[in-house]
PDB file of N, CA, C and O in Angstrom:
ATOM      1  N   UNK A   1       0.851  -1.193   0.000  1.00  0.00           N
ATOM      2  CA  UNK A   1       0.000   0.000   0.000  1.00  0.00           C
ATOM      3  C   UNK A   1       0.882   1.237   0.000  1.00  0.00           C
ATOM      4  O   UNK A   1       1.705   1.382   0.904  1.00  0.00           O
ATOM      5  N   UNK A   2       0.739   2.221  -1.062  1.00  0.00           N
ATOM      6  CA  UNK A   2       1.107   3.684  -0.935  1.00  0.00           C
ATOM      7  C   UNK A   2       0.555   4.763  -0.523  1.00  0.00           C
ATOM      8  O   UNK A   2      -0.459   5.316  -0.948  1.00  0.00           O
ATOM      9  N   UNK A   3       1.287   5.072   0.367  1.00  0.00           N
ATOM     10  CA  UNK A   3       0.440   6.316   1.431  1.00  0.00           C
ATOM     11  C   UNK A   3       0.391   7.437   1.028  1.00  0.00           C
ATOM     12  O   UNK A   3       1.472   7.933   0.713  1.00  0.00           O
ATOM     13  N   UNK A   4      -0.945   8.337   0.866  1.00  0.00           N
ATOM     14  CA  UNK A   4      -0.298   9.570   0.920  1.00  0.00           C
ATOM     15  C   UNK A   4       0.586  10.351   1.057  1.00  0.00           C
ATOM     16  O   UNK A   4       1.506   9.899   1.739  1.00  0.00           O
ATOM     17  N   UNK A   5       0.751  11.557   0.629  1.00  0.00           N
ATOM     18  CA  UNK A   5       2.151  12.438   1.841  1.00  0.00           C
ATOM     19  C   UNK A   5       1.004  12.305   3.094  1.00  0.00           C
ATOM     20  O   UNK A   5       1.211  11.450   3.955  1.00  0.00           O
ATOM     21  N   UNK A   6       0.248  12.841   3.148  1.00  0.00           N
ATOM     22  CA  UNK A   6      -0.357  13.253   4.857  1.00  0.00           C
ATOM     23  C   UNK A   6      -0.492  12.180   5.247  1.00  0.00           C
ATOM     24  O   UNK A   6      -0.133  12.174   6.424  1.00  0.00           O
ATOM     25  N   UNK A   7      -0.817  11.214   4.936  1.00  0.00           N
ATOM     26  CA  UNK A   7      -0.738   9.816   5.652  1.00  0.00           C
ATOM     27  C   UNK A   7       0.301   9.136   5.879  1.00  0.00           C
ATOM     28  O   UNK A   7       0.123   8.101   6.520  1.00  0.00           O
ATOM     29  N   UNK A   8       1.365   9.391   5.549  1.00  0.00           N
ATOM     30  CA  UNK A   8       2.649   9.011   5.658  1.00  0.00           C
ATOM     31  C   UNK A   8       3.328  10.416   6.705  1.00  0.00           C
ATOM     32  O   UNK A   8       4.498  10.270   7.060  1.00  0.00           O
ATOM     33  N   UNK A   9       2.789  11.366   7.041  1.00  0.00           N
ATOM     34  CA  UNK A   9       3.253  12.087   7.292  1.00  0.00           C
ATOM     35  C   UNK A   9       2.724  12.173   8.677  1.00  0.00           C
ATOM     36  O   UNK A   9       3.468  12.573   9.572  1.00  0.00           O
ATOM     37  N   UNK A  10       1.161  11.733   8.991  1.00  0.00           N
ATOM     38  CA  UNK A  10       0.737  11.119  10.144  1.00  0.00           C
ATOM     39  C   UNK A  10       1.137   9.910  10.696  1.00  0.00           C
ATOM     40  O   UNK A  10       1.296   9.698  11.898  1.00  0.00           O
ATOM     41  N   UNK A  11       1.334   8.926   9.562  1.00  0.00           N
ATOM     42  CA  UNK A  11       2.066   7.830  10.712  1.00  0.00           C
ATOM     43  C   UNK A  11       3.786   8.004  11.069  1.00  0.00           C
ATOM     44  O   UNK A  11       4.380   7.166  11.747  1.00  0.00           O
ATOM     45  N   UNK A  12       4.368   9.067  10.569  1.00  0.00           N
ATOM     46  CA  UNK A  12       5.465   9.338  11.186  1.00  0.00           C
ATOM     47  C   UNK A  12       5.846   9.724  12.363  1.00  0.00           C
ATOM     48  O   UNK A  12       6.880   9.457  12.976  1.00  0.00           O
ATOM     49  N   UNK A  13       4.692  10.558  12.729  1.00  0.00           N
ATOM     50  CA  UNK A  13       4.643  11.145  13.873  1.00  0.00           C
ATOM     51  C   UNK A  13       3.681  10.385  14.784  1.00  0.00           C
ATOM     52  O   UNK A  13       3.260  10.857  15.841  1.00  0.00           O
ATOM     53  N   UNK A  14       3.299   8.956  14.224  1.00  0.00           N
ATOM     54  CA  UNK A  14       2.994   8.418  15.096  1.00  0.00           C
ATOM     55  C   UNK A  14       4.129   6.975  15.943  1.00  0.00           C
ATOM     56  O   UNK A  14       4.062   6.271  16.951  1.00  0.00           O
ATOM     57  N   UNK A  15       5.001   7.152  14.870  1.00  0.00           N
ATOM     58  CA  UNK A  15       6.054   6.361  14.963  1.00  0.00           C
ATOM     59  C   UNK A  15       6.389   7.045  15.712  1.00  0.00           C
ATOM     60  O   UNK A  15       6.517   6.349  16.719  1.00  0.00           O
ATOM     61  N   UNK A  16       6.772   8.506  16.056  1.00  0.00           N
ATOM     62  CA  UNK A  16       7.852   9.130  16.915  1.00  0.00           C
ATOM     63  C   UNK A  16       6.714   9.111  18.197  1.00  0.00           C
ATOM     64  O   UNK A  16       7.303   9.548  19.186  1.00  0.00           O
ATOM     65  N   UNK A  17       5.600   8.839  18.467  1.00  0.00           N
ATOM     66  CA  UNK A  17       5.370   8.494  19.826  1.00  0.00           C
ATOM     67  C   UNK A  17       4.105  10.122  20.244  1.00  0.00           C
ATOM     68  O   UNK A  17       3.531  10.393  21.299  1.00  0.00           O
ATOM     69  N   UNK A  18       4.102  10.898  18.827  1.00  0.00           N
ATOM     70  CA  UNK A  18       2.682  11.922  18.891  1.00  0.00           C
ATOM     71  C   UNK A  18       1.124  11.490  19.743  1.00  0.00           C
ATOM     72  O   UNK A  18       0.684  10.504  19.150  1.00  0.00           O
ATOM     73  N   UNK A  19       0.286  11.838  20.759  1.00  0.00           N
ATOM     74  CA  UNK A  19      -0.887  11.205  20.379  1.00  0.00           C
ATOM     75  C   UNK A  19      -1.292  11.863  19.731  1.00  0.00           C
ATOM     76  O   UNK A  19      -0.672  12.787  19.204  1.00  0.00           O
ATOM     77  N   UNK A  20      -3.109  11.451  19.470  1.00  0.00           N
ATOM     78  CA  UNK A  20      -3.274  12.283  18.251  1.00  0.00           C
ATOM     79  C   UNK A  20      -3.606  13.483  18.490  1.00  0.00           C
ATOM     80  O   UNK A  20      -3.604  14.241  17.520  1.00  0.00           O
ATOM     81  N   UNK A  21      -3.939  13.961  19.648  1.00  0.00           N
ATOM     82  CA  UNK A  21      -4.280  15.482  19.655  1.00  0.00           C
ATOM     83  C   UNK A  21      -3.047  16.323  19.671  1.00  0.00           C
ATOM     84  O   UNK A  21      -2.990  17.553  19.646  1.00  0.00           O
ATOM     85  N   UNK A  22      -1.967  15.369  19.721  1.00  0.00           N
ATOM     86  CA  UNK A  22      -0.315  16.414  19.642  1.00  0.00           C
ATOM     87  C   UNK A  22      -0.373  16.487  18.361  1.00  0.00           C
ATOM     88  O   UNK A  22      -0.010  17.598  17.975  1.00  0.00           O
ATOM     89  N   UNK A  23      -0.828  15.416  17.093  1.00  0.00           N
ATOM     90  CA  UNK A  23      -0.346  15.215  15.851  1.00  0.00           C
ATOM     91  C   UNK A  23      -1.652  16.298  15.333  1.00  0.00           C
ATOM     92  O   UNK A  23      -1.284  17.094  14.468  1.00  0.00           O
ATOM     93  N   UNK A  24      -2.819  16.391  15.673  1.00  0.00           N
ATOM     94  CA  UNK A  24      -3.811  17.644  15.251  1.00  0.00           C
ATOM     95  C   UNK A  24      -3.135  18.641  15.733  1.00  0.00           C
ATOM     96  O   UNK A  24      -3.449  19.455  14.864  1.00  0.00           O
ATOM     97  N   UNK A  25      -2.431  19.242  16.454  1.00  0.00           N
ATOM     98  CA  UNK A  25      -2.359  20.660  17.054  1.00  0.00           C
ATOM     99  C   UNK A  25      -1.140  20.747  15.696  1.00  0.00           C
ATOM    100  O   UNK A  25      -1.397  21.475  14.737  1.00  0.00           O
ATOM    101  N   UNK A  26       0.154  19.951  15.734  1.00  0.00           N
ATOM    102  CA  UNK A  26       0.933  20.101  15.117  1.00  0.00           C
ATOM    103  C   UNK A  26       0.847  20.244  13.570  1.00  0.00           C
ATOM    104  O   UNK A  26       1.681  20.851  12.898  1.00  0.00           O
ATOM    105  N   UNK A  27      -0.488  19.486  12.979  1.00  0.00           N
ATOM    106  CA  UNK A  27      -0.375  19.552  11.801  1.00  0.00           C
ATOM    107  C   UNK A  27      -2.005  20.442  11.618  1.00  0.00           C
ATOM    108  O   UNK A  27      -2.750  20.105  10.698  1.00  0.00           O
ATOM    109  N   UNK A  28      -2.360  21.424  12.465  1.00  0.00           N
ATOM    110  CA  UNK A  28      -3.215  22.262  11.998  1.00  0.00           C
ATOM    111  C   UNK A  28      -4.800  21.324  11.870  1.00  0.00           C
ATOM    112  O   UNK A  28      -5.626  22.057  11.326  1.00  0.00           O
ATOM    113  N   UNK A  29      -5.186  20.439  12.096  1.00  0.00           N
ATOM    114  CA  UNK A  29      -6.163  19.672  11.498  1.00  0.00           C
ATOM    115  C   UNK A  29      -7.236  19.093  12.930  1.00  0.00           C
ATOM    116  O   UNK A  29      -6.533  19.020  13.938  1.00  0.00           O
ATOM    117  N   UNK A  30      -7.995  18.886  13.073  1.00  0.00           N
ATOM    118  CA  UNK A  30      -9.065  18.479  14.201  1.00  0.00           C
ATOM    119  C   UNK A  30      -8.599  17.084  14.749  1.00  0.00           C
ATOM    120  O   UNK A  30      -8.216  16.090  14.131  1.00  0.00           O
ATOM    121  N   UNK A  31      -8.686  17.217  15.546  1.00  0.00           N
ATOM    122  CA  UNK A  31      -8.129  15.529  15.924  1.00  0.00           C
ATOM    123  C   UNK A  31      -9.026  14.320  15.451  1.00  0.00           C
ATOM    124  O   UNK A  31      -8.571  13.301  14.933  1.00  0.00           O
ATOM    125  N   UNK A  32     -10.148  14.527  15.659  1.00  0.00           N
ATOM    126  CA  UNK A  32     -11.333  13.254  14.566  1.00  0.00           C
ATOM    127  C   UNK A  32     -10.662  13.408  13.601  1.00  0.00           C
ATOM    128  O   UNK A  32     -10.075  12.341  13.415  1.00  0.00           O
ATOM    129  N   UNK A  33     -10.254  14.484  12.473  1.00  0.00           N
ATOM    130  CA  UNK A  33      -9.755  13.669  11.248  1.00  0.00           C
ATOM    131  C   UNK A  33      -8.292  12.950  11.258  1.00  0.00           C
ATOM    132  O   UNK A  33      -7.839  12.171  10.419  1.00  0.00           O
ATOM    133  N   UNK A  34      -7.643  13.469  12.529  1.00  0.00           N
ATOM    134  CA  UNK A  34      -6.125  12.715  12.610  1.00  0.00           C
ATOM    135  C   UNK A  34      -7.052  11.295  12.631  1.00  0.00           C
ATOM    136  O   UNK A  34      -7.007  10.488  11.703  1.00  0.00           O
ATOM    137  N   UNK A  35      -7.779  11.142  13.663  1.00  0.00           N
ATOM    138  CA  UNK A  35      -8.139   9.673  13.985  1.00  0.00           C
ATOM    139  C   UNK A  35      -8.673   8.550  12.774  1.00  0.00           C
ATOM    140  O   UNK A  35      -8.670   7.320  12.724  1.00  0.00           O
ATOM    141  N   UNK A  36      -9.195   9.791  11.694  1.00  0.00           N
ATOM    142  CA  UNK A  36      -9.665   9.146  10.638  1.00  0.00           C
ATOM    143  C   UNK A  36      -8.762   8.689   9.384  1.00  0.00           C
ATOM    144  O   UNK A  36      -9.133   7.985   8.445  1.00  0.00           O
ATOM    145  N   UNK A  37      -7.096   9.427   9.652  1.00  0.00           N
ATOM    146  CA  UNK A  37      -6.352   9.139   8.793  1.00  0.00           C
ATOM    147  C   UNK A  37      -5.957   7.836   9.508  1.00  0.00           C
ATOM    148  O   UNK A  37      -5.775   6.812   8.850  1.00  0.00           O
ATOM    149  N   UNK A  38      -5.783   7.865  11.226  1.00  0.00           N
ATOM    150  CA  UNK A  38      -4.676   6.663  11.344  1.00  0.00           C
ATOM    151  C   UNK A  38      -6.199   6.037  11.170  1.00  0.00           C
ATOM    152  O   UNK A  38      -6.147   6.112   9.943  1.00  0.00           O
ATOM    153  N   UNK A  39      -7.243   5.595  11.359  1.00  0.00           N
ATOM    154  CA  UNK A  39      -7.902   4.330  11.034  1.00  0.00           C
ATOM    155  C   UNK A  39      -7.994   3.789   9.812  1.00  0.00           C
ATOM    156  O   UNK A  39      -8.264   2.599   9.648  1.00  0.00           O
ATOM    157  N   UNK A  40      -7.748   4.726   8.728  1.00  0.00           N
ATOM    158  CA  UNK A  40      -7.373   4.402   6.870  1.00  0.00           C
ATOM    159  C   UNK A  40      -6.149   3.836   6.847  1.00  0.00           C
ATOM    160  O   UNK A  40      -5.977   3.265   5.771  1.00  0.00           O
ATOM    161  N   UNK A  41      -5.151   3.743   7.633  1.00  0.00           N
ATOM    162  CA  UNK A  41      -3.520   3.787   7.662  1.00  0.00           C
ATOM    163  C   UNK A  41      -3.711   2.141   7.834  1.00  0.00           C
ATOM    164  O   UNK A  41      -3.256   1.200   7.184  1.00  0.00           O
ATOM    165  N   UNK A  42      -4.713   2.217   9.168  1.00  0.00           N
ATOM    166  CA  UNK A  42      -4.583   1.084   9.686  1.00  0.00           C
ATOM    167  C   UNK A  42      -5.164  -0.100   8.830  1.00  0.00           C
ATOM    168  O   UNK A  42      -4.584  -1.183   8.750  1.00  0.00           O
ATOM    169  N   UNK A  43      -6.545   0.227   8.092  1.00  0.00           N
ATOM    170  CA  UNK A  43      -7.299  -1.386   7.757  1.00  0.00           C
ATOM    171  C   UNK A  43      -6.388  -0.653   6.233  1.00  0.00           C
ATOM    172  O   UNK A  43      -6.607  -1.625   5.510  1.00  0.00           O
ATOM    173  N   UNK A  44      -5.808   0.040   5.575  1.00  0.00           N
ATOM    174  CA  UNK A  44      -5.110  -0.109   4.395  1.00  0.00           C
ATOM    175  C   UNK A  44      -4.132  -1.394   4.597  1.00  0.00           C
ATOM    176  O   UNK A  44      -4.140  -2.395   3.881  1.00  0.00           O
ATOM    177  N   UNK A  45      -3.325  -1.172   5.669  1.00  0.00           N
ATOM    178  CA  UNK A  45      -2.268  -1.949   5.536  1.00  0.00           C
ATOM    179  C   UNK A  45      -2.620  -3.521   6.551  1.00  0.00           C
ATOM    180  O   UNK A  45      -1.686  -4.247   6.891  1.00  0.00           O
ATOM    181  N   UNK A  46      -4.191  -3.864   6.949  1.00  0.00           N
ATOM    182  CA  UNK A  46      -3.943  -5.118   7.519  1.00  0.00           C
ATOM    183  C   UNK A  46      -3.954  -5.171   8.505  1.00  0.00           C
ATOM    184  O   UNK A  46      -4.332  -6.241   8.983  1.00  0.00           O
ATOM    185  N   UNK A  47      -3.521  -3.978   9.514  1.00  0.00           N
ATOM    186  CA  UNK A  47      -3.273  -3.457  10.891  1.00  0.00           C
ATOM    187  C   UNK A  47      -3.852  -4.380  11.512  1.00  0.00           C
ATOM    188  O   UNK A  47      -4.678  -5.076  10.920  1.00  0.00           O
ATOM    189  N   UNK A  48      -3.534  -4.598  12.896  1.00  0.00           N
ATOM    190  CA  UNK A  48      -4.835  -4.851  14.632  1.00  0.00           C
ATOM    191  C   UNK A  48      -4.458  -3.698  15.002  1.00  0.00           C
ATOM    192  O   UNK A  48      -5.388  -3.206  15.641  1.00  0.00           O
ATOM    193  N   UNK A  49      -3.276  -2.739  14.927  1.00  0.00           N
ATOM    194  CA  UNK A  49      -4.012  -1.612  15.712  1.00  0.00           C
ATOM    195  C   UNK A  49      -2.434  -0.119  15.157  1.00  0.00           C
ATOM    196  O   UNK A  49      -1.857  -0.223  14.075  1.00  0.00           O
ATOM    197  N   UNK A  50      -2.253   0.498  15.699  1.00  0.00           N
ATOM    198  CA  UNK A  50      -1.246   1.974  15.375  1.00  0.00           C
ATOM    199  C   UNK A  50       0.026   1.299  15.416  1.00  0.00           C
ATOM    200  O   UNK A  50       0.695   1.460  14.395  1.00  0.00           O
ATOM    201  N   UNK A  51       0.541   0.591  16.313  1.00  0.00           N
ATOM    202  CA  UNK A  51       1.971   0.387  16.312  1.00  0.00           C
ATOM    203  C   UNK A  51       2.518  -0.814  15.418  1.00  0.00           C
ATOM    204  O   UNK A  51       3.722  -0.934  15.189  1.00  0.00           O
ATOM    205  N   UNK A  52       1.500  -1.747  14.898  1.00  0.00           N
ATOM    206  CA  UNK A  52       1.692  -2.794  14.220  1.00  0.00           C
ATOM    207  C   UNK A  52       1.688  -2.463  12.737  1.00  0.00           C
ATOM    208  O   UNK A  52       2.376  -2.993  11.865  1.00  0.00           O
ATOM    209  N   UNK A  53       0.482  -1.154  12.561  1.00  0.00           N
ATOM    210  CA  UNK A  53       0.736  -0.259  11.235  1.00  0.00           C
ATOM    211  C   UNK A  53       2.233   0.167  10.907  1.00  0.00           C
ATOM    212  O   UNK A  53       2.879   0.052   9.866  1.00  0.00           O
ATOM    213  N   UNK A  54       2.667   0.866  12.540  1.00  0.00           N
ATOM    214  CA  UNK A  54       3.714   1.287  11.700  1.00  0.00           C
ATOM    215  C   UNK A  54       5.055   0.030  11.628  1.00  0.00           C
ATOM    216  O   UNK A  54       5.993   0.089  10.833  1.00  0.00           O
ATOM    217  N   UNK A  55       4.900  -0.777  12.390  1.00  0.00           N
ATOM    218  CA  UNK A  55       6.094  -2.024  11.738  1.00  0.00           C
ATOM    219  C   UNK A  55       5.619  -2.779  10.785  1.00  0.00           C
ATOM    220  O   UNK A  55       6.371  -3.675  10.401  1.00  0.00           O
ATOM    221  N   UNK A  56       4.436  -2.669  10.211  1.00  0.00           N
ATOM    222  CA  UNK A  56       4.446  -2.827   8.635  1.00  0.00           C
ATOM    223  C   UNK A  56       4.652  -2.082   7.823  1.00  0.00           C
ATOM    224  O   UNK A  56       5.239  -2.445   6.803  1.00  0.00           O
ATOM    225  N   UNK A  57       4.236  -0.782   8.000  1.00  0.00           N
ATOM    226  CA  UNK A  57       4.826  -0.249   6.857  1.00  0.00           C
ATOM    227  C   UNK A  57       6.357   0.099   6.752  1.00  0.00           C
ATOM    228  O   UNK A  57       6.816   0.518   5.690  1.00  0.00           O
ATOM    229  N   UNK A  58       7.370  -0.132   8.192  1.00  0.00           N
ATOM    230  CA  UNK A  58       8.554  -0.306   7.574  1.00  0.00           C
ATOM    231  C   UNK A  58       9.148  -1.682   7.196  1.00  0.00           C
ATOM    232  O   UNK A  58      10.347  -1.920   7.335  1.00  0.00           O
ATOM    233  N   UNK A  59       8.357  -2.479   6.766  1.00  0.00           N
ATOM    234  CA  UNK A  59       8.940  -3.914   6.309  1.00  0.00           C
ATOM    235  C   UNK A  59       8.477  -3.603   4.785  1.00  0.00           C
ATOM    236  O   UNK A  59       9.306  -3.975   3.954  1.00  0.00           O
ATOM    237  N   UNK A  60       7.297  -2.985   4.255  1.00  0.00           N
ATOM    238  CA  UNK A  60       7.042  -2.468   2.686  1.00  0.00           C
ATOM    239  C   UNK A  60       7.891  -1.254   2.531  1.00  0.00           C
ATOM    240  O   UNK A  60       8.541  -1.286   1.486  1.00  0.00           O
ATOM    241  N   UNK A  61       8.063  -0.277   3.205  1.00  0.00           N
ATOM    242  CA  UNK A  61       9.112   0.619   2.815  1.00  0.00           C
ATOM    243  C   UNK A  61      10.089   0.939   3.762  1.00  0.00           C
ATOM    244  O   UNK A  61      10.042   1.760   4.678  1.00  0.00           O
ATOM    245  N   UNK A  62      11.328  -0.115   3.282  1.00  0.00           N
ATOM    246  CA  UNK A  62      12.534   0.081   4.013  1.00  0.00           C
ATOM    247  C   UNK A  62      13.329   1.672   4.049  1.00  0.00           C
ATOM    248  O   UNK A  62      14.161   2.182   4.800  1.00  0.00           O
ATOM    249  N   UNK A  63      12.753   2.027   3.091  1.00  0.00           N
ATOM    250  CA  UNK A  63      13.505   3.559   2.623  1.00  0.00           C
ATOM    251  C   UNK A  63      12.910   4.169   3.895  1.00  0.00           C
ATOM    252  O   UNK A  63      13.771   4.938   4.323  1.00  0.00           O
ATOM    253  N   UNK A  64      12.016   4.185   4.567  1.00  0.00           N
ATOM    254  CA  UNK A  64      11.098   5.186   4.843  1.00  0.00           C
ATOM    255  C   UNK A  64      12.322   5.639   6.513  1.00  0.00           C
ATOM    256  O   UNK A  64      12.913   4.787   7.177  1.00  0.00           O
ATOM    257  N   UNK A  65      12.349   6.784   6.701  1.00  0.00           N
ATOM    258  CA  UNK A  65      12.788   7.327   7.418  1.00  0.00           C
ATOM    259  C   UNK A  65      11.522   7.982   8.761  1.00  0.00           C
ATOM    260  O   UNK A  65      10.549   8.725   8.633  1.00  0.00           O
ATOM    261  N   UNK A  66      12.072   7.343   9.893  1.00  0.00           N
ATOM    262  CA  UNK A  66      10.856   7.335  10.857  1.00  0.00           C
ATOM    263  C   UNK A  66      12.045   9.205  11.568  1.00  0.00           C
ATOM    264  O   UNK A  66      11.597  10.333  11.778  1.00  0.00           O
ATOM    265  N   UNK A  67      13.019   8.863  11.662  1.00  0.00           N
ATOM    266  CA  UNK A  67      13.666  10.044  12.630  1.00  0.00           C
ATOM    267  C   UNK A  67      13.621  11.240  11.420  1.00  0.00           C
ATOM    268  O   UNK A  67      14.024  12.378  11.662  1.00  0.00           O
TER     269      UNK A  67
END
């Protein structure tokens, strides 16, 4: 699965340990729709839940830079 930028750009900062009302304040946006990107993030890629999203999506994109 290929992520958006903003969806890739939300689960980065969920990799670095954001909740989501840090990742809404930071990226300007309501926190229901943060919640609505990571729940797309999540059944896109197969997920059970945020942290398993993001160690899948670095096993499909090794490139991906979490720091």
């Amino acid at each position: 699965m290929k992520l958006s930028p903003k969806k890739l750009e939300i689960l980065t900062l969920v990799a670095r340990g954001f909740t989501d009302k840090e990742i809404a304040v930071k990226l300007k946006m309501s926190k229901r729709t943060v919640q609505t990107h990571i729940y797309s993030i999540i059944t896109g890629l197969n997920a059970r839940n945020r942290v398993n999203a993001v160690v899948m999506y670095m096993h499909l994109d090794p490139k991906w830079k979490v720091l």
